[in-house]
Every structure is written in structure tokens, then in C-alpha cells.
C-alpha positions in Angstrom: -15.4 -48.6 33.6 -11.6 -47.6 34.0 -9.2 -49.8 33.3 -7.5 -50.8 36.6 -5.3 -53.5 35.2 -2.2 -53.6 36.9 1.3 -53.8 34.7 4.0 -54.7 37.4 6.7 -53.6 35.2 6.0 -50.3 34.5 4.5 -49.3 38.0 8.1 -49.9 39.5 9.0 -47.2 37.5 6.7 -44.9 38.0 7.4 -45.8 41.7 10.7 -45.0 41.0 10.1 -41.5 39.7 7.9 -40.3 42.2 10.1 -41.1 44.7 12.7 -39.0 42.8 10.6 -35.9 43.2 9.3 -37.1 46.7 5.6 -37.2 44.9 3.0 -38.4 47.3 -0.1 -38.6 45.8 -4.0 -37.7 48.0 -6.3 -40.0 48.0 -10.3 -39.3 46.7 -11.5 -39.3 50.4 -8.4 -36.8 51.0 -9.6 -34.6 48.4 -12.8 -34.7 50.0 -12.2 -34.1 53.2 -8.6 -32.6 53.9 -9.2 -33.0 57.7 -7.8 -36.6 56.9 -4.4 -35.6 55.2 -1.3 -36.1 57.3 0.1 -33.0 59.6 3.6 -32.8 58.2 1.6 -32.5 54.6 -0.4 -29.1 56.2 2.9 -27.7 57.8 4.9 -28.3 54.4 2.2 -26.8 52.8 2.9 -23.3 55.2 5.4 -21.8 53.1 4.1 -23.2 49.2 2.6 -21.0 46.8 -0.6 -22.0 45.5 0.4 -22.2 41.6 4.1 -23.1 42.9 5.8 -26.5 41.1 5.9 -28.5 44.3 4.6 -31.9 44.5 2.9 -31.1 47.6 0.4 -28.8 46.3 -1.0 -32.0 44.6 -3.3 -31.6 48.7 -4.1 -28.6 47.2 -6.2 -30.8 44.8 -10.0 -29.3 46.8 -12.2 -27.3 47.4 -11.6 -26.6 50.6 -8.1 -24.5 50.4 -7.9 -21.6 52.5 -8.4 -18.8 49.9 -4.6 -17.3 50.0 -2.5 -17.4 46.9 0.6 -18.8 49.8 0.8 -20.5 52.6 -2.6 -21.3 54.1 -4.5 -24.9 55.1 -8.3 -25.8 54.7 -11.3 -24.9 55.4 -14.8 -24.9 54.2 -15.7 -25.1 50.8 -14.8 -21.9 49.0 -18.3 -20.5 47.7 -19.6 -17.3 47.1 -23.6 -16.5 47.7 -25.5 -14.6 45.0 -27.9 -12.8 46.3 -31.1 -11.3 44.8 -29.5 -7.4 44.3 -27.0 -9.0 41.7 -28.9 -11.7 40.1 -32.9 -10.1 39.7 -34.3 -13.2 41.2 -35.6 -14.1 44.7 -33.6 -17.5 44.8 -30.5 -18.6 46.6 -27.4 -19.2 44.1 -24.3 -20.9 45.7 -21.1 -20.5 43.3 -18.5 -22.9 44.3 -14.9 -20.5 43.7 -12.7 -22.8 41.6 -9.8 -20.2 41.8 -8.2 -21.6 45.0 -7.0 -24.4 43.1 -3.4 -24.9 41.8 -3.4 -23.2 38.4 -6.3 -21.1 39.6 -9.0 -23.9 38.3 -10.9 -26.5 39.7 -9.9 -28.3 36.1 -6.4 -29.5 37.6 -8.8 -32.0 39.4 -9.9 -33.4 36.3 -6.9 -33.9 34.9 -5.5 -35.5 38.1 -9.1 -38.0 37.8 -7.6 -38.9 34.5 -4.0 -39.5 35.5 -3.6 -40.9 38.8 -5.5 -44.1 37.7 -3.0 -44.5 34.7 -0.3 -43.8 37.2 -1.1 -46.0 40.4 -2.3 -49.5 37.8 1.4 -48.3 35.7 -0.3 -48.0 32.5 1.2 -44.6 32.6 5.2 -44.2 33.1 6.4 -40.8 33.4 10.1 -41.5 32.8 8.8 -42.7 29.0 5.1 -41.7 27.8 4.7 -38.0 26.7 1.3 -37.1 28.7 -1.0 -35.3 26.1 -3.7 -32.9 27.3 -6.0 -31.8 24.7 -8.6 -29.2 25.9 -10.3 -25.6 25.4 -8.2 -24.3 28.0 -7.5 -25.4 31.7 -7.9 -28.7 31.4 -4.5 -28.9 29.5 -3.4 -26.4 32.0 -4.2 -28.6 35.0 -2.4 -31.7 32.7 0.9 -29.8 32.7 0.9 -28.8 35.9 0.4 -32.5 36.8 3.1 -33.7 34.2 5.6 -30.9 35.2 5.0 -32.5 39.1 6.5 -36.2 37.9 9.0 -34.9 35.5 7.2 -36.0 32.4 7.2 -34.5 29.3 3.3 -33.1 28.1 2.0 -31.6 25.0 -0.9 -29.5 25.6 -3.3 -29.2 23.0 -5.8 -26.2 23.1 -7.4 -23.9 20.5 -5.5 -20.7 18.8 -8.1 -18.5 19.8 -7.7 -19.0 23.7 -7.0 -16.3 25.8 -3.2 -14.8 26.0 -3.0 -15.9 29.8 -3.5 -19.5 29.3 -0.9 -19.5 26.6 2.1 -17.4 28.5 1.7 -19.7 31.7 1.4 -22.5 29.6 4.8 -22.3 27.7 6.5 -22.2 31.1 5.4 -25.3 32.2 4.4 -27.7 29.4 6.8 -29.6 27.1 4.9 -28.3 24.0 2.0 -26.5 23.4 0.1 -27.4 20.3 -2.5 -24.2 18.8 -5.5 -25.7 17.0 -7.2 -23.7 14.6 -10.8 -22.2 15.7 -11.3 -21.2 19.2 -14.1 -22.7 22.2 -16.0 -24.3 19.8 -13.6 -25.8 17.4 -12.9 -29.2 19.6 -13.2 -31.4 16.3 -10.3 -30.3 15.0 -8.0 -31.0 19.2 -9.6 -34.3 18.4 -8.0 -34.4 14.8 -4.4 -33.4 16.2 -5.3 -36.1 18.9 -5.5 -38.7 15.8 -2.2 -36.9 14.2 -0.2 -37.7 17.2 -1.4 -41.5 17.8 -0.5 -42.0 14.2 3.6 -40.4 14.5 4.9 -43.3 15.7 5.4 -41.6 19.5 5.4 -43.0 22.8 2.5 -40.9 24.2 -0.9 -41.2 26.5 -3.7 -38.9 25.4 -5.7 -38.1 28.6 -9.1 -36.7 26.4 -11.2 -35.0 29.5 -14.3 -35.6 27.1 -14.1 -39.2 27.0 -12.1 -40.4 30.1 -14.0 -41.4 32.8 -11.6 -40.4 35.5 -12.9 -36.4 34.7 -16.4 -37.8 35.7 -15.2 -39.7 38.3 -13.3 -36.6 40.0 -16.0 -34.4 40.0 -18.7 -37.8 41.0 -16.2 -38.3 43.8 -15.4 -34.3 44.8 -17.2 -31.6 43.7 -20.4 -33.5 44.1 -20.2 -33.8 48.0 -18.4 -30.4 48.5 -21.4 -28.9 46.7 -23.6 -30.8 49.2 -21.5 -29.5 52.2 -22.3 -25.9 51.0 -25.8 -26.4 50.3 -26.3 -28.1 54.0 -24.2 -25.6 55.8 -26.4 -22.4 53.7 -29.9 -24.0 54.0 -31.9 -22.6 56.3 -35.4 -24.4 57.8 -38.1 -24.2 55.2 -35.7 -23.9 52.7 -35.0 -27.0 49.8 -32.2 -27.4 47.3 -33.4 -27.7 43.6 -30.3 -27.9 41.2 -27.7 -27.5 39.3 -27.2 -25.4 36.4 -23.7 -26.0 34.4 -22.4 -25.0 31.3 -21.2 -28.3 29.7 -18.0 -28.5 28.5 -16.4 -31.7 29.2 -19.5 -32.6 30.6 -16.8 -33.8 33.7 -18.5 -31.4 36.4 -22.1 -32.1 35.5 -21.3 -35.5 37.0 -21.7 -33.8 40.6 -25.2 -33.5 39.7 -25.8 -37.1 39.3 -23.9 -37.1 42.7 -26.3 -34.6 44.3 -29.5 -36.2 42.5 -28.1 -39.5 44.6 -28.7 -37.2 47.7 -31.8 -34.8 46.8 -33.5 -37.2 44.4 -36.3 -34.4 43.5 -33.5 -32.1 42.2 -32.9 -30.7 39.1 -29.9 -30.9 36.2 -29.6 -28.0 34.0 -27.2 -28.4 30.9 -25.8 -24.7 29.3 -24.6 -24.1 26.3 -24.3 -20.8 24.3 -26.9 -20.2 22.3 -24.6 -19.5 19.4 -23.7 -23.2 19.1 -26.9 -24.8 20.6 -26.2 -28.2 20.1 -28.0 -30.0 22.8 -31.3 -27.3 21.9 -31.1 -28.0 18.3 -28.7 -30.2 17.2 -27.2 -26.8 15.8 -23.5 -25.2 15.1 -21.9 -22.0 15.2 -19.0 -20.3 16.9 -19.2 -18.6 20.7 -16.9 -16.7 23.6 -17.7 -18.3 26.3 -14.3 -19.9 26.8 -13.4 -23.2 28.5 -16.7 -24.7 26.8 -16.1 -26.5 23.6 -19.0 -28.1 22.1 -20.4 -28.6 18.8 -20.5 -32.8 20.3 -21.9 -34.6 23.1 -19.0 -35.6 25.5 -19.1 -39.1 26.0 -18.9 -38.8 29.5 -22.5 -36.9 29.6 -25.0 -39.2 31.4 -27.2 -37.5 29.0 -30.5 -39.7 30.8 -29.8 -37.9 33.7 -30.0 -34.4 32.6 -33.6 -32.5 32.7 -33.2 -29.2 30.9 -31.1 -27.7 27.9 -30.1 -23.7 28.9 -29.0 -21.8 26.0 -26.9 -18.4 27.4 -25.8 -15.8 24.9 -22.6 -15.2 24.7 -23.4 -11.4 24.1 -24.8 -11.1 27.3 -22.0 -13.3 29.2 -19.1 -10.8 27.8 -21.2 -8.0 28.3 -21.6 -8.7 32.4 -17.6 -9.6 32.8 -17.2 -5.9 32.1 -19.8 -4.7 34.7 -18.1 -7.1 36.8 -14.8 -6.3 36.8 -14.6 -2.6 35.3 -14.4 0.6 37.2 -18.4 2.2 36.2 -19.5 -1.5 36.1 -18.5 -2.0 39.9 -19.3 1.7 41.1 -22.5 0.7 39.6 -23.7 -2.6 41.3 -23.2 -0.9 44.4 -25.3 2.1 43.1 -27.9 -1.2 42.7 -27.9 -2.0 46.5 -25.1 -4.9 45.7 -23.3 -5.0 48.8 -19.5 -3.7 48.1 -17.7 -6.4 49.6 -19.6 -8.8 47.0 -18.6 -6.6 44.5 -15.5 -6.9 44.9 -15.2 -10.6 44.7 -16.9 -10.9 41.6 -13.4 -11.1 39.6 -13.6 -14.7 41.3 -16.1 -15.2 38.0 -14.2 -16.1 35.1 -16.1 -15.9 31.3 -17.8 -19.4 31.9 -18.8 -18.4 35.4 -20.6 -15.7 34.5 -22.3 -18.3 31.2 -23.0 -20.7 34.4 -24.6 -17.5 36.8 -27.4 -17.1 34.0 -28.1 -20.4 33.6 -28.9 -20.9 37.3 -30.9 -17.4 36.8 -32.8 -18.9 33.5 -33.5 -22.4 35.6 -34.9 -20.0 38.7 -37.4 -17.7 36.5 -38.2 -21.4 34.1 -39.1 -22.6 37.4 -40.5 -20.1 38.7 -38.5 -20.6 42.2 -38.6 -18.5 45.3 -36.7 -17.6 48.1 -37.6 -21.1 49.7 -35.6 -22.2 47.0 -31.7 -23.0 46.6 -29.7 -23.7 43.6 -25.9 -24.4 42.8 -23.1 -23.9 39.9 -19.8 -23.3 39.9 -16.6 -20.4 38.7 -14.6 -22.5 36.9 -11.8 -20.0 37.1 -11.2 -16.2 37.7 -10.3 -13.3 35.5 -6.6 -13.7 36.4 -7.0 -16.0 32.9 -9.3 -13.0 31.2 -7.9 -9.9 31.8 -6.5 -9.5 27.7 -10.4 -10.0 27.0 -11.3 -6.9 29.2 -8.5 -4.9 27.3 -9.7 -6.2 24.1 -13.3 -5.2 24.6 -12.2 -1.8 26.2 -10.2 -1.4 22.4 -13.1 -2.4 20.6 -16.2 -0.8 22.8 -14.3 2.2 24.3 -14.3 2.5 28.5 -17.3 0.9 30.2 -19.5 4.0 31.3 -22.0 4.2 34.1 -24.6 4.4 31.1 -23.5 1.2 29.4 -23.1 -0.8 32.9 -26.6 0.5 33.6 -28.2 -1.0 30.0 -25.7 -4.6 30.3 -26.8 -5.2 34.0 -30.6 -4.2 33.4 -30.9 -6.3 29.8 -28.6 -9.2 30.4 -28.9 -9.9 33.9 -32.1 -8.4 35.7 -33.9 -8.9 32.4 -32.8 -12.0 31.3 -35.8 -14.2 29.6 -36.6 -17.9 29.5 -36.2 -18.0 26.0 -34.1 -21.0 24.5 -35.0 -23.3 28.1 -35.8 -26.8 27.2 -37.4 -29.2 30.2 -36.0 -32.4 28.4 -38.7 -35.6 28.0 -37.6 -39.2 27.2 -37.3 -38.4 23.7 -35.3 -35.3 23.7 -32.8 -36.8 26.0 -32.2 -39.3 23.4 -32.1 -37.2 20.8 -28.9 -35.3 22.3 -27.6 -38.9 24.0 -27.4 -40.4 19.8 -25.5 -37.0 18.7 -22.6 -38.9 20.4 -22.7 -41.6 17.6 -21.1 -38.9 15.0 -18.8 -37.7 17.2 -17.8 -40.7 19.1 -18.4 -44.1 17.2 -17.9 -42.5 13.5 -14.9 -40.4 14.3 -13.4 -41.8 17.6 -13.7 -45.3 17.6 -15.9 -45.8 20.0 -18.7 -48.7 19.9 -22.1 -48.4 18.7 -23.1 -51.6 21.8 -21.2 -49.3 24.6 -23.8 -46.3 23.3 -26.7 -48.2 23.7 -25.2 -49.1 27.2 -24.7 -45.6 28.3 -28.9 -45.8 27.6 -30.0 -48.8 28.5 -27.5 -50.9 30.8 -28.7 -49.1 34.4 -25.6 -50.3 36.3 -22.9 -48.6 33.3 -22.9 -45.1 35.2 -23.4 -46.4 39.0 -20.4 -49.1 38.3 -17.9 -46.0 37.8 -19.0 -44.4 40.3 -18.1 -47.5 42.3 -14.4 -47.1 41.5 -13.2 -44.4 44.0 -12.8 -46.9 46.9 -10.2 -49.4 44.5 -8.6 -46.5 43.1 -7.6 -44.7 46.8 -6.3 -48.7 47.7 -4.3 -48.4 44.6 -3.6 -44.9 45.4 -2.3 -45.8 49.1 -0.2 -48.9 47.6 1.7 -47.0 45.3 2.5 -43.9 48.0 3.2 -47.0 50.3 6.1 -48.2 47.3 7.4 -44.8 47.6 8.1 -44.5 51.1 10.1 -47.5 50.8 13.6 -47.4 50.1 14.8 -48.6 47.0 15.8 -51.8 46.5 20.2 -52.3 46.2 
């Protein structure tokens, strides 16, 4: 569970600094549901950019932003349909948009799941503790964003090989930004710089998305029922929600599957990877470019037990689509394909991992042979506002996108994509991916061999977390409570 100890001491002044920088911090049931958020927070919120450094854009923290990069106040949850012209198969997808989040990803949640606890209980003081944010990309984005709110310093910790985007923003905002060797699948060696900086003597808190539980508490807690308020508001009678198909990652948004299995107990819970590092499908290795989706481990935050199919997606095919996507002949084309062109035209809401996530959901559709009775879910982590170097990259490398090539990418890799490297996981195969954590985790990270077997076996260790959000938003309410008040003389 998460550590809600309360130290006294150091809560007064983290009290003290928000109240510095007039921080006000939303609740779990705000992020949820805006409609409970105060009105002076909505009317402040008139004239903030969305990426702005304002503390008030912590309400931003949702999925249910108006989709304006200024201004703006909330609505419903920000999802795009896929319909059958684009994806080749007769099944509803529903893409929640993750770019109308501060910092242009739904990740900044994550980081805020793994913060805010350490904040409210003051196990975290931001006028002392360096925040670190190790990551494959937004997560440590999201981190410095957060830090940069309270004034803290924050080391951000992600892999050379990253995209130019995430880097230029990054160096504006973060106290130090640490480049790893390797790229989305070297997290080994965040983890070693992780161990590098416990051991220099520095006051610091290292806020690892892959084993705190507050990234699978956030996404428990929000995405799980915004993805249930778009699939009730798209289901039509006759119709059924099956799953969830997610590349892994942390493993921090896979927990709104166990939310929605709470709700739709007959659904399914599809785990991606690329099939160029197919760990969970055969314990294998390798090195992909589907960014924002380090792996080579099992996160311990994975309710592995929970899961019921391994998706391998290669990243061939996932590179190949971004340019149909977003390029000139790719675009021209899809429309050409009876895509409708104001669809088109929002598909630069897909960042790399989006499009990795899009066929996965197709692979779980054609595995399970679903029809148009049938609904599933995933999500755009981000946009190509953090991809466009990739596009000019490939453009260098490949030449221009032609109407020819768009024809072959959208016709092989997404019409024609096979059921090949699709897992339905038994008993067994679960636990063989759940005891990959012991290398990783007990080995390397000091984790327990007894809390691994209770990830398995104890049946309240998953269901307790969850538990948490209603403690957490009193703490959360206590500590904005100490800020309003005026210091003591």
C-alpha cells in the first residue's frame, strides 16, 4: 500500500511553500469529475495556457479539458472513435486523446499519483528534496512540470535516444536532465542511475512510475472511470464493451483495466509490447521505436493475474502508419480509402505509442473475432507535437511518403495486420511473466521475495490500494485547508 504516514514537521513546510506559489492541489474525485472543482478555479483557468507554469493548471490534471491549447473549461472525456474505414475491422475502437493534458500527456497524471501522496503525508518537502523522475519520456516530463509548480528542484532521468522534443522542453523546465544510454528499451540502465544518485550522498526522492503505486492508483482512480464514461455515452442497444488493449510501459494505465473489469466483469485485458522486445510473449530482449514504452522487465505495478492476453506489435509497422498518418500522400490517401477527412485530420492526436496501442486493439478484435456488436478501448498517450523530428528523420532516410508507399503501409500494416505473436494467457503463463519481476525487482531493486508472492496470492494486496483514493483526497483537502490559512506570526 502507500505509505500515508504523516511527518508533522515537514508537512508545515511543504504547507508553507505551496502557499508561496498559491498551489492548491485537486482532489481524485476532482480529477474525475471537474463539475465538482470550485468556480473561481474555472474562471482563473479562462486566460491559462494549457502547457503554461501556473499552479492552476494542476485542474487541468483530466480527461475532460476542453480541447483548446488556452483558455477553455471541461467537458466530456476527450476521445476519438476509430471507425472500420481506418482500422480494417468491423469493431468499435474508442481512443481516449491524452494531448489535452498539461505537457500534452496524460503521464503528468501519473506523476502527480506519485507525488501528491509524498506531499499531503510531508514525506516529500519541496523547499529541500530534489524530486527525481526517471522515465522513457513523459513521465519525467509530467514530474517537472509538477516540480517546476512547487519550486522544487527535479532531475529527470530519460534515455539518450528519446526524441529531440521531449529534450528541448525538458531543459526549460527541469533542474537537470540526466541522458541514459540506450533508448525505449534500455530502462535497466534509468534504474542504474536511479541507484547512482541514492548512493551520492543527496537529499533526493526518486518517484520510479514502474514501482510506485500512486501511477497505478491515478490511472485505477481516473482514467479507469473516464474510459467507462466514454464507453457508456458511445454504446448503442445491442452493443457490449469487451476490452482494453494497452501497450505496457509503466504498466500505470493498464490499471484502468482492472478498474473497468470491476465494472464489466466479462471484459478483456490485452498487454502490448513490440514484438522486437517480447518479453511478456517470450521472456525475450531486443531493442524497439515505439517510444514511451520501456520494457525488457515486468513493472511491479502490473497486476500481472489480471491480465488475459500478451499483443506483440511490430515496431515496423507502428513507424510505418505515423507517416500515413501525418504526411501529405499518407492523409490524401485515407480519404482516397473512404476515411472521412475530418478524422483524418485528427489523427496527429496519435503519438508513436498510440498508433503501437491502435493495433493492438485491432489484433485483440480479429484474435477475437469481434463484430460490430462489439466495443473496445485504448488510449493516445500523447500527440506528434513530441514526434515531429521522427517524421523528418524517416523522410531523410526513406525519401517523401508517396501515394504508392502510403497505399502498401496502410494495406500491410493496418488493413492486413495478422494475429500472429497474440497470446490468450492461462494460469501458468500469467505466472510465468508475474516471476520475471523477481530479476528485475527482488535481485536488482530490493524488493521482497514475500511481497511477490503477495502480489499472487494475498487477494486483498491489489483491492487495498485501490482503497486509498478516499484517505488520500482527506489528506489532500487538509493540506489545501493549511494553505488557505494564514501563516502563523
Amino acid at each position: 500500500m502507500i505509505d500515508l504516514t504523516i511527518d508533522e514537521a515537514t508537512l508545515a513546510s511543504a504547507v508553507g511553500r505551496a502557499r508561496e506559489r498559491s498551489i492548491m492541489i485537486p482532489t481524485f474525485a476532482q480529477m474525475r469529475d471537474p463539475g465538482l472543482l470550485p468556480g473561481e478555479v474555472t474562471v482563473r483557468l479562462g486566460d491559462v495556457g494549457l502547457w503554461d507554469l501556473d499552479p492552476v493548471n494542476l485542474f487541468r490534471i483530466t480527461w475532460h479539458n476542453q480541447p483548446v491549447a488556452r483558455g477553455g473549461g471541461f467537458g466530456p472525456v476527450n476521445v476519438l472513435e476509430l471507425p472500420p474505414e481506418l482500422t480494417g475491422v468491423p469493431t468499435r475502437i474508442l481512443m481516449l486523446v491524452g494531448r489535452w493534458f498539461p505537457t500534452g500527456a496524460h503521464k503528468v497524471g501519473a506523476a502527480f499519483g506519485c507525488l501528491v501522496p509524498r506531499l499531503v503525508t510531508g514525506q516529500f518537502d519541496p523547499t529541500t528534496h530534489k524530486a527525481v523522475w526517471p522515465s522513457t519520456g513523459n513521465y519525467c516530463r509530467g514530474g517537472a512540470y509538477d516540480s517546476n509548480l512547487l519550486g522544487c528542484e527535479s532531475i529527470a532521468i530519460l534515455p539518450e535516444g528519446m526524441s529531440q522534443e521531449r529534450f528541448a522542453w525538458l531543459e526549460s523546465v527541469a533542474g537537470d536532465v540526466i541522458r541514459t544510454p540506450g533508448s525505449e528499451s534500455n530502462v535497466k540502465e534509468i534504474f542504474d542511475k536511479c541507484w547512482e544518485l541514492r548512493r551520492s550522498g543527496q537529499d533526493l526522492v526518486i518517484f520510479n512510475q514502474f514501482d510506485e503505486f500512486g501511477n497505478y492508483l491515478w490511472h485505477h482512480a481516473v482514467t479507469g472511470p473516464a474510459m467507462e464514461e466514454a464507453i457508456e455515452a458511445a454504446l448503442r442497444p445491442g452493443e457490449r464493451y469487451r476490452g482494453v488493449a494497452l501497450t505496457t510501459g509503466s504498466a500505470g494505465t493498464i490499471a484502468a483495466g482492472d478498474y473497468l473489469k470491476q465494472r464489466y466483469p466479462t471484459s478483456l485485458i490485452a498487454a502490448a509490447e513490440a514484438v522486437q522486445c517480447p518479453t511478456m510473449l517470450y521472456n525475450g530482449y531486443g531493442e524497439h521505436r515505439i517510444e514511451g514504452i520501456g520494457d525488457k522487465h515486468i513493472p511491479w505495478v502490473h497486476d500481472v493475474a489480471n491480465t488475459d492476453l500478451a499483443i506483440g506489435v511490430d515496431d515496423e509497422a507502428t513507424v510505418s502508419l505515423l507517416r500515413v498518418f501525418n504526411e501529405p500522400a499518407g492523409k490524401a490517401y485515407l480519404v482516397d480509402q473512404g476515411v472521412k477527412p475530418d478524422l483524418v485530420e485528427q489523427l496527429p492526436l496519435l503519438g508513436i505509442s498510440a498508433v503501437g496501442n491502435l493495433l493492438a486493439a485491432v489484433k485483440l478484435a480479429k484474435h477475437h473475432e469481434m463484430t460490430g456488436r462489439d466495443l473496445l478501448v485504448t488510449v493516445a498517450t500523447d500527440s506528434m507535437e513530441m514526434y515531429g523530428s521522427r517524421l523528418a528523420e524517416l523522410t531523410e532516410r526513406r525519401g517523401a511518403l508517396t501515394t504508392l508507399d502510403a497505399a502498401a503501409a496502410f494495406h500491410r500494416h493496418l488493413l492486413g495486420v495478422a494475429t500472429d505473436h497474440v497470446r490468450e494467457l492461462g494460469y501458468w503463463d500469467r505466472k510465468r511473466i508475474h516471476n520475471l519481476k523477481y530479476y528485475t525487482w527482488v535481485e536488482q531493486q530490493g524488493k521482497t521475495a514475500a511481497e511477490l508472492d503477495a502480489q499472487w496470492h494475498d487477494p486483498d494486496y491489489w483491492t487495498s490500494i485501490q482503497t486509498q483514493v478516499e484517505p488520500i483526497d482527506r489528506l489532500i483537502d487538509r493540506f489545501n485547508q493549511l494553505v488557505a490559512e494564514p501563516p502563523v506570526a
